[in-house]
Structures are given as structure tokens and as C-alpha cells.
C-alpha positions, 0 to 999 in steps of 0.5 A: 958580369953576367947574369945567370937571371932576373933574381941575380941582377935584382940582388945586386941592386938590394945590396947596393941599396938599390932596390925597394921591396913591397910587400903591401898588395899593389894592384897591377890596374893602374896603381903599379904603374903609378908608383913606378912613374913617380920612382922614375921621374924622380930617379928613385929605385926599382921595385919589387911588387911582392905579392900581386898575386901568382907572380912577383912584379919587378919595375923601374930596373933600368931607371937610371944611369947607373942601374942601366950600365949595371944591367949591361953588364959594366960600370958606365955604358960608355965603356961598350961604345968604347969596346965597339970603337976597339972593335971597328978599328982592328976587325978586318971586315968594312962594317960594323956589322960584318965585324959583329958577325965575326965574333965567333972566329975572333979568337977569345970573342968566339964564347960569345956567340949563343949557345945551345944547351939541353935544358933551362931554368926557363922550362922548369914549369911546363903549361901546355893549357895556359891561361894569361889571366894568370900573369900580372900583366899591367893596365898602365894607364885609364884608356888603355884597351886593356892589359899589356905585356911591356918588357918582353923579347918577342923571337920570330925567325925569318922562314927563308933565311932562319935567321932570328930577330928579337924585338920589343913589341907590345902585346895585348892581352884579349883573352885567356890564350890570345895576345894582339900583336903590336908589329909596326910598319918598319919592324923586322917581325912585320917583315917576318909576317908578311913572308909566312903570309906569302907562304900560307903558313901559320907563324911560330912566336916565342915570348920571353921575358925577365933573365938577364937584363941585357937580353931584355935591352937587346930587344930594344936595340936598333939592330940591323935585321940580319943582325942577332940580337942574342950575339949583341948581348953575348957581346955586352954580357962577354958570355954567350946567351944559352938558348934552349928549343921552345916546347911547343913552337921549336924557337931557341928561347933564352934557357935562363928566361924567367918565363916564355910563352909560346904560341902561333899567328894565324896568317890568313885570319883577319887582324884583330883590334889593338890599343889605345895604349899610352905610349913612350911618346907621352900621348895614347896610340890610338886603336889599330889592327894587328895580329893575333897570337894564339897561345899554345905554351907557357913556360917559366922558371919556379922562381920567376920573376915578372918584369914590366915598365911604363912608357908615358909622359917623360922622363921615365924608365926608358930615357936610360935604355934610349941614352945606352943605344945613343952611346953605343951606336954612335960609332956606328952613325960615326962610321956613315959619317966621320965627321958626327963628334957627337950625337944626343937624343934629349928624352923630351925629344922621345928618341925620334922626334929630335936628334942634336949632332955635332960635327967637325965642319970642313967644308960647305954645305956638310951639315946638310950632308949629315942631315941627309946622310941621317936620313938615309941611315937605318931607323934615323931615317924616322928622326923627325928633327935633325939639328947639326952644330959645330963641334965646339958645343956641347949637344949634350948640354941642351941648354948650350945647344938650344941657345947657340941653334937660336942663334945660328940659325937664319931660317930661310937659308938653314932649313932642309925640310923633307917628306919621308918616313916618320915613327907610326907613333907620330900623330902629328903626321900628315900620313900614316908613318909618313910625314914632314921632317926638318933638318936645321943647319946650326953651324957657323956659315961660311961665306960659300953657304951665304954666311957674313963674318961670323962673330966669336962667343964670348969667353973669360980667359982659362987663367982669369977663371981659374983665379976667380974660381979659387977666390969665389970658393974661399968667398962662399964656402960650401958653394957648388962648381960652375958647369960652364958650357964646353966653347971652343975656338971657331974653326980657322978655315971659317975666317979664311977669305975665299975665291971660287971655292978655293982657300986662299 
């Protein structure tokens, strides 16, 4: 189903006994964070901060599995990887994306394409003298530079094509009209910039937060910059997104938003110092320059709803946003790269810093292959560690994936070490947003790859388990199913003598 706001998704979850409300004062500086960090690591439910003042705060919304499929509109976020798959197979265009673009004119997809409307919930309250201060906006952590805005969909339009990007970027607040911008290096609203900049223009901005959580998703989401992010979500949502113009910039903003600030980015000023703040990656980013939002406009529902999140040591909240991309956009890695099985991001990797593939192995030297191909691909080219299997292991069961990598691996032969991009927020980098990355060949080696005669793993016979785990379960009743690794036959073609690179 589709959302016609933040209130109608946060209803389903109070009916499913998902969400908790507080009615006691929580104070926005430190204390809200704090109470959503616990509920996050611990898979607790959302929550909705009653009276922190003008506005009430809801956290923890994509905090589990379950609640981030909700939010997308299905039952399992599985169930889009396997509409996109549908998709990159009957489409006529060679990429998923030119498919994407197609949406419109594929018959009973073209309702999903964004409209535009006369009005939106998202104006009902118009306030062209605005004062941030008002909203409330969290200080997270104790060394943050100040409050920071950490759930928005930032809209900026590229000023030669006019075509939209719609980014999760955070925001600063310095002061009651004025928000620092964080726009990294690789980002697509940096790339925007420098275009205004080019020009001798001001830059017009459009900040939306809360309506339909999948809009907020979508902001998230590693699209290509041509690419727009409101056609994703009507595609997840199966239901266009309605946009109404902005008040004061003339940007399309979500009609059904639970607020939108509006405002502009002087391109010739000089930047403005932003952080430190505690990021995703679970240490402070440290103080830089970015630049400045000058605000003009706020907007909002009369029922709105503020929604934030913290980022910080893992687990928390945006493991479940990171595990919805790693499903849905691995028919697209599939089709950089046909053999990939599988992939897995383990939220202690933070997204960028591991990455753990499977791929049905056919030839020599493949998984270096993939690891360069990955490197080569869109935002996996900041992926700090790239770890190719075989496809007989299970990358989603780390545990199995670690031991068989230890094992596999000789380090003098099955290393690809590289300088290359790496994620700005990478602090361990030799340079800014530019570092050593390492790719680890875990595959069985043939003998072309210097590979002796590879042992097989050990494994009880499929009848002799399902024998003895009938009888341990009349011997201990009540006792929880054994969740054994997924461990295939090795691939014939790695036993097969081979002469001059040919099979024999």
C-alpha cells in the first residue's frame, strides 16, 4: 500500500503493536537519541516523541526487517528485487535503468511516474519568516557541532538538464534562517553545485521531510544521477508520488510532505564550517567546509510529523535501509556482472567498508574480475573491502563466510590491493576520499590460478541428518533447529585436469 503520509504509516505500525508512544518530555539534545539507540539495537519498536515541544518526533521507523519492508510498501523487500528481476527480463531497453525510464509508456506502470497537482497537504501552513529553532531538530551525540537535521529528502535540479536529484545529505543548523550543507565529494547535489557556481547563479533547494516513508528511502538509495528518485519510489509504492511547486524556490516537493523548507545557496559566498558529527560509520566526521542554505520558506502539514534517526556505532536504525538496497540492487550488480549469486553488506562493515560476493566460478581468474568490475560500478567503486566466494557459501551467513575466507585464502596469491576512490567518511584513508582498497580472492583455486588439489568440506549425508535430527528432537524436546551452513558440491570443472588452459 501506499501512503498518503507519515501518520497513515505510523498508524499501521500502533496497530500492529509496533510502535510506542511517549508522552513524558524527552529532550531533543541527547536524551531522544539515546532512547532510539537502545530501541534500535535491540530491534525495539518506533517511537513517537509526544511533546518535545511544537512538533511531534517519530524515530526508530525503519528499525527492523519487518517495519522497512512496511515502509516499502510489501511485505518483505525481497518481493521488489524480485519485480525489478521481472523487470530487466521482459523490458526492451539493455539497462535497468533505460528500463526505469520507461516506466511511463509500460502500459499499466505509467500511474507511477510523479505527478503534478494543484496543492498538498504539505503547504497548509505557510512561513515565509521562518525560524529553525522552532523544529526539533536533534543534537545526537555530545561533540556534534550542533543540531542536525538526519531524515530529510534534500531536492536540487540540475540547471542545464532540469532534471531532479533527491539526496539524504545532512543538514546543520547555524542559525534561525541558515543550514550548513553536507554535500560530499561524489554526491550528485555537489555536482549541481558546482554547475550554479559555473553560471553565477544562486542555487534553489527544497528540503522535504516525513510523508511516505518510501520518498524518505528513496533518498537513500544509490541511484544513477539521471535517474529520479520520486519515479523509484512510485515504482515501490505502485502509485505515483504527487508533487506540488515549492512556495518560494519553484522546485516540485512531495504534495503530501509532513514539512518542506525552502531556501537558497549563494554560490559565490565563501563556505561555512560544518560538524563534527557522529556518523553511520560509528566515529565523529570531523569539521569541514560546506555550503550554506539561506532559508526563505517553511511549509508544513497541520498534523505534521518530525521524523529523524542516529546514525552511530552499529547496529542501528539504517542497517534495515542498507540491507533494502543490498537486495534491490543486486539485479542491477547482476547485470554488470552475471555470475554475482549473491552479495551481503554486514552492518559491521557499515555499507562501504565490506562487501562479501558469491559468484558461480567458470573460469580462472573470475573473481578478480568481479572485484575489479565492482570497483568500476557506480557508488561500489568507494566499497573498501570486496571478498569474492564460490557460490556454495552462504555470504549472508557471515559466520560461514569468515571461516571459509580464512581458509581459502593464501595471501601472497589472492590479494588485489588498489588505490582508488574511497567514502569521504573514511578516516583511515591515506588521502581525502581517496585510499588503499583490497579485494580477497576466497574461491577455490584452480590450477591455472596456482591452486594444488583442493580439499572438499566436510558434510554429514542429507539422510543421515534427517535421521538424527528426528531423533535429537524426541531426545530434547522443545530444542531449537540447527541452522547449518548452505555447503554445496565443489564445482566439477575445479577437479578436471587441465593442459594449456584447455579442459581435458
Amino acid at each position: 500500500m501506499a501512503y498518503r503520509s507519515l501518520r497513515e504509516f505510523l498508524a499501521r505500525l500502533d496497530e500492529a503493536g509496533e510502535l510506542v508512544r511517549i508522552s513524558e518530555p524527552v529532550d531533543p539534545v541527547l536524551e531522544m537519541a539515546a532512547l532510539a539507540d537502545r530501541a534500535a539495537k535491540q530491534g525495539g519498536p518506533a517511537l513517537l516523541f509526544e511533546r518535545p515541544g511544537a512538533l511531534p518526533v517519530a524515530m526508530n521507523l525503519f528499525g527492523t526487517r519487518r517495519r522497512t519492508s512496511w515502509a516499502l510498501s510489501c511485505d518483505d523487500f525481497e518481493q521488489h528485487a524480485d519485480a525489478l528481476r521481472a523487470l530487466l527480463r521482459t523490458a526492451p531497453p539493455q539497462s535497468f535503468w533505460d528500463k526505469l525510464k520507461m516506466l511511463p509508456k509500460l502500459g499499466k506502470l505509467a500511474a507511477m511516474a510523479p505527478k503534478h497537482v494543484s496543492s498538498g497537504a504539505c503547504q497548509e501552513i505557510v512561513d515565509r519568516e521562518p525560524d529553525l529553532r522552532t523544529l526539533p531538530v536533534l543534537t545526537t551525540w555530545p561533540h556534534d557541532g550542533g543540531p542536525f537535521i538526519t531524515l530529510p529528502q534534500v531536492i536540487t535540479r540540475d540547471p542545464e538538464t532540469g532534471i531532479r536529484n533527491v539526496g539524504m545529505y545532512r543538514l546543520q543548523v547555524l542559525g534561525p534562517r541558515r543550514l550548513a550543507l553536507h554535500w560530499q565529494l561524489h554526491k550528485t547535489a555537489t555536482a549541481h553545485y558546482r554547475a550554479y557556481q559555473q553560471r553565477g547563479e544562486r542555487m534553489p533547494v527544497a528540503i522535504a521531510l516525513g510523508g511516505d516513508p518510501a520518498l524518505t528511502y528513496c533518498a537513500s538509495a544509490p541511484l544513477p544521477p539521471n535517474v529520479d528518485e520520486y519515479l523509484f519510489a512510485g515504482f515501490l509504492r505502485g502509485a505515483s508520488v504527487h508533487t506540488v511547486t515549492g512556495v518560494a524556490t519553484g522546485l516540485d516537493v512531495p504534495a503530501d510532505a509532513d514539512l518542506v523548507i525552502e531556501g537558497f545557496v549563494d554560490t559565490s559566498a565563501p563556505l561555512v564550517r560544518e560538524g563534527p558529527f557522529g556518523d553511520h560509520t560509528g566515529f565523529y566526521s570531523l569539521a569541514d567546509d560546506y555550503p550554506a542554505l539561506d532559508v526563505v520558506a517553511i511549509t508544513r502539514r497541520k498534523d505534521a510529523v518530525y521524523p529523524a534517526t542516529v546514525v552511530g556505532p552499529p547496529p542501528v536504525e539504517d542497517q534495515w535501509l542498507g540491507k533494502a538496497t543490498e537486495r534491490m540492487f543486486l539485479p542491477l550488480m547482476q547485470v554488470v556482472a552475471p555470475e554475482i549469486v549473491d552479495i551481503c553488506m554486514p552492518v559491521e562493515g557499515v555499507f562501504h567498508n565490506l562487501c562479501l560476493v558469491s559468484i558461480k566460478k567458470e573460469h580462472p581468474g573470475q573473481a578478480k574480475k568481479v572485484i575489479h568490475g565492482l570497483w568500476g560500478s557506480g557508488q561500489m567503486a568507494q566499497t573498501k573491502t570486496l571478498v569474492v566466494f564460490d557460490d556454495d557459501v552462504d555470504v549472508q551467513d557471515v559466520p560461514q563466510a569468515a571461516w571459509r575466507a580464512f581458509a581459502n585464502v593464501d595471501v601472497k596469491r589472492d590479494l588485489v590491493i588498489a588505490d582508488g576512490p574511497v567514502d569521504v567518511l573514511d578516516h583511515a584513508a591515506g588521502g581525502f576520499a581517496f585510499g588503499g582498497k583490497i579485494g580477497v580472492d576466497a574461491t577455490r583455486k584452480w590450477r591455472e590460478e596456482g591452486g594444488r588439489e583442493w580439499p572438499e568440506v566436510c558434510v554429514h549425508p542429507p539422510e543421515v541428518i534427517a535421521r538424527m535430527d528426528a531423533l535429537y528432537d524426541r531426545l530434547v524436546p522443545g530444542a531449537a533447529p540447527l541452522r547449518r551452513p548452505r555447503i554445496a558440491p565443489p564445482p566439477a570443472a575445479s577437479w578436471t585436469p587441465r593442459r594449456g588452459g584447455i579442459l581435458q
